[in-house]
N, C-alpha and C positions, 0 to 999 in steps of 0.2 A: 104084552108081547106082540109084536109086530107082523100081520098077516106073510103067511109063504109067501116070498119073490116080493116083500118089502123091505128099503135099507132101514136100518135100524138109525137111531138119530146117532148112534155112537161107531159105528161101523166108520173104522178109517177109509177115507174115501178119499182120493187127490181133487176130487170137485163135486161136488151135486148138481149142479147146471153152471154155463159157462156161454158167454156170448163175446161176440168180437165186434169192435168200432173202432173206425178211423179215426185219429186224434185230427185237431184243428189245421197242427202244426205238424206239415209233412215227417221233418227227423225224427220226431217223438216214436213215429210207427205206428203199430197196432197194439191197443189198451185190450188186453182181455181182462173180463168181467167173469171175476168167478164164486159162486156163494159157498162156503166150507161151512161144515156144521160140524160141532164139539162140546165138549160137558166142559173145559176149563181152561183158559187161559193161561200159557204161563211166560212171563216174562224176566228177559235178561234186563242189567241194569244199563251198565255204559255200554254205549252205542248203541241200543235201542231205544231207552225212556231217555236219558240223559247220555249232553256230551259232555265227558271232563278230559276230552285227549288233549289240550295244553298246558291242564294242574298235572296227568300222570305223566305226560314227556318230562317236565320239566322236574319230578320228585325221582325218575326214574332213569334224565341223568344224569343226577347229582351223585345219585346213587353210584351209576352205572361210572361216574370218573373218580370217584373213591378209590373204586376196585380195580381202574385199567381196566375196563371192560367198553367197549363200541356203541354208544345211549342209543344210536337209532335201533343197532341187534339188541340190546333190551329190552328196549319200550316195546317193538315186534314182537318178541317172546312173553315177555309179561301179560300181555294185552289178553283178556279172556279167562285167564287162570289166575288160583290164589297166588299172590303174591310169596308166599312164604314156597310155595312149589318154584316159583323162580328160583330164591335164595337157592334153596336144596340143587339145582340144576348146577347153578354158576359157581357155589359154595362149597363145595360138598362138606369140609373139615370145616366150616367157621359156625358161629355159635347162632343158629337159624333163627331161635325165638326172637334173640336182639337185638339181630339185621331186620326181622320183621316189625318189629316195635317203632325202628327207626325209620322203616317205607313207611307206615301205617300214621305215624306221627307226620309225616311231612302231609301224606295225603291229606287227613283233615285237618291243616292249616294251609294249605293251599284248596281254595276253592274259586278261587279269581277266574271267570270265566267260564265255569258251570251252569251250564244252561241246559231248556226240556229240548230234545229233539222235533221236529216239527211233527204235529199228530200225540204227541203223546198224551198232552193233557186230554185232550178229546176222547181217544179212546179210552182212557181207565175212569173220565166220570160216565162214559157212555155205559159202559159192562158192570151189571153188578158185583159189587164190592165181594162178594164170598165166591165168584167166579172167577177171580185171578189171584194170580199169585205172583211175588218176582223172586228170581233163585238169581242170586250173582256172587261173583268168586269175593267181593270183598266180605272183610268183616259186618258184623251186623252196625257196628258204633261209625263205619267210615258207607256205609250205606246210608243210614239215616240220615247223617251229614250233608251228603251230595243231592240226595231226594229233597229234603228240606231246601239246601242249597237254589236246589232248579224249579223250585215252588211247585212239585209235586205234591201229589195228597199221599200221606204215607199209609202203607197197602196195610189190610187187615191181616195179610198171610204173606211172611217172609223170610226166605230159606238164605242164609250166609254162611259163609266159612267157616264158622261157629258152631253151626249147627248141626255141620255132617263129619264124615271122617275121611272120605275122599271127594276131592275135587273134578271140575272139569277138567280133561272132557271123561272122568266116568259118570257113571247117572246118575250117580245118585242124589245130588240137587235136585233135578228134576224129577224122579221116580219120587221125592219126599217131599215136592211141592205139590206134585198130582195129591196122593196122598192126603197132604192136610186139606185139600179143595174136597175130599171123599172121592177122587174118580181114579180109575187105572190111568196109566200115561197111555194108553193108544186111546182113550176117550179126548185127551187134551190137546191143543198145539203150542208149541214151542218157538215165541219167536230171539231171534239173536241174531249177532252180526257175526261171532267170530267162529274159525274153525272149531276151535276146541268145542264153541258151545256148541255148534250144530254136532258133531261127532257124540257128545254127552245127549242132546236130545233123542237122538235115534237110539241110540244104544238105550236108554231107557225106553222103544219101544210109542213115540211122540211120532206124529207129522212135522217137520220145522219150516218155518216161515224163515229166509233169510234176511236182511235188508243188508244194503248195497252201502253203506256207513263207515264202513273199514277194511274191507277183505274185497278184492277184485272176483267176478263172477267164475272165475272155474275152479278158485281157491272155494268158494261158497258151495259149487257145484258137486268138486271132488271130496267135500267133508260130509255130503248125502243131504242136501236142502230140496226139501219138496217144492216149494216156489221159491221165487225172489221178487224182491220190492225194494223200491228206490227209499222209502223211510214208511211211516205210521201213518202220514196221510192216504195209505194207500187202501187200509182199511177200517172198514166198518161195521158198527150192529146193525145190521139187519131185521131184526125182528128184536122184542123184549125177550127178556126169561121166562121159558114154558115150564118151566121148575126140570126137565131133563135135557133141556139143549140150549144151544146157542145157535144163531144164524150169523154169520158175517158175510162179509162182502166184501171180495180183494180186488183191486184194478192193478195189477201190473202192465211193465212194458215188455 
């Protein structure tokens, strides 16, 4: 237990110390340096760890000219949430399982152009393995696909659309990836790009990291992101595993 009037290592805190420097490069601005400490990592898939926005445009609108539906207003609305929660939106009378089968099918044969976001690899060999977690709205079988796809290592703890009963953005991805890491979600931070997922982070009770990958900053801002960040090179470990925390280290602009 942590002396009176000391933070506790799990105490959400929007920063533990924070310093400010001029970047080289005038436009860039001013880099703050900020160290966040937390019991658990938990991470979004596409457009955090990996990007597949060319496989999902293009599976989504094939889809979307099926149905006389607008592909850029689909791919926007799909983007972040389970796929089949689309269907239900735009569908409401059609037979949801096996319009789902049929997105989900296209997705894991299209991978062509699947790749890690920049930082990504870095960050997940840097943080111990039983410290993170990835919660994203695909299936667990079109997750794997795209991780492998982007030469990720695939995570020891992994929450899919399979796994829960609701989707982004309620919590419960993320309240049930806190969970299997052992920590409450205000011990963890939540990183993601999209609204939904930042709305699902908080609501579960998380700090969220946002990054700047899909969503313009007051889209990011107005969904309740505690920081933002241009991608994953932004942060880092800090310090090793003291068995109850983590130290990271964020540079945004």
């Amino acid at each position: 237990m942590p002396a009176e009037g000391t933070a506790s290592p799990f105490t959400p805190l929007p920063c533990v110390s924070r310093s400010r420097k001029l970047n080289a490069t005038p436009k860039l601005g001013i880099i703050e340096r900020m160290k966040i400490v937390c019991g658990g990592v938990l991470f979004d898939l596409d457009g955090v760890l990996v990007d597949s926005t060319p496989a999902v445009a293009r599976v989504w609108a094939k889809w979307a000219a099926k149905h006389g539906f607008v592909a850029e207003d689909v791919v926007r609305q799909a983007h972040g949430r389970p796929s089949i929660a689309t269907i239900r939106d735009l569908l409401p009378h059609a037979d949801h399982d096996a319009e789902n089968r049929e997105v989900e099918r296209g997705e894991i044969e299209d991978v062509e152009g699947v790749i890690p976001l920049p930082g990504a690899l870095e960050i997940l060999q840097a943080i111990p393995q039983g410290r993170w977690a990835i919660a994203t709205s695909c299936t667990r079988r079109l997750a794997e696909v795209r991780i492998r796809a982007a030469g990720l290592p695939l995570p020891k703890h992994l929450v899919t659309s399979n796994d829960v009963q609701r989707g982004k953005p309620d919590p419960e991805p993320y309240v049930k990836a806190a969970k299997i890491l052992g920590f409450v979600p205000a011990d963890c931070i939540v990183i993601e790009d999209a609204p939904a997922g930042i709305r699902a982070g908080k609501a579960a009770g998380t700090r969220v990291l946002a990054l700047r990958t899909t969503a313009p900053d007051p889209e990011l801002t107005q969904s309740g992101a505690d920081w933002i960040a241009n991608d994953l090179t932004s942060l880092r470990l800090n310090s090793p595993d003291h068995h109850d925390h983590l130290s990271l280290i964020l540079d945004r602009q």
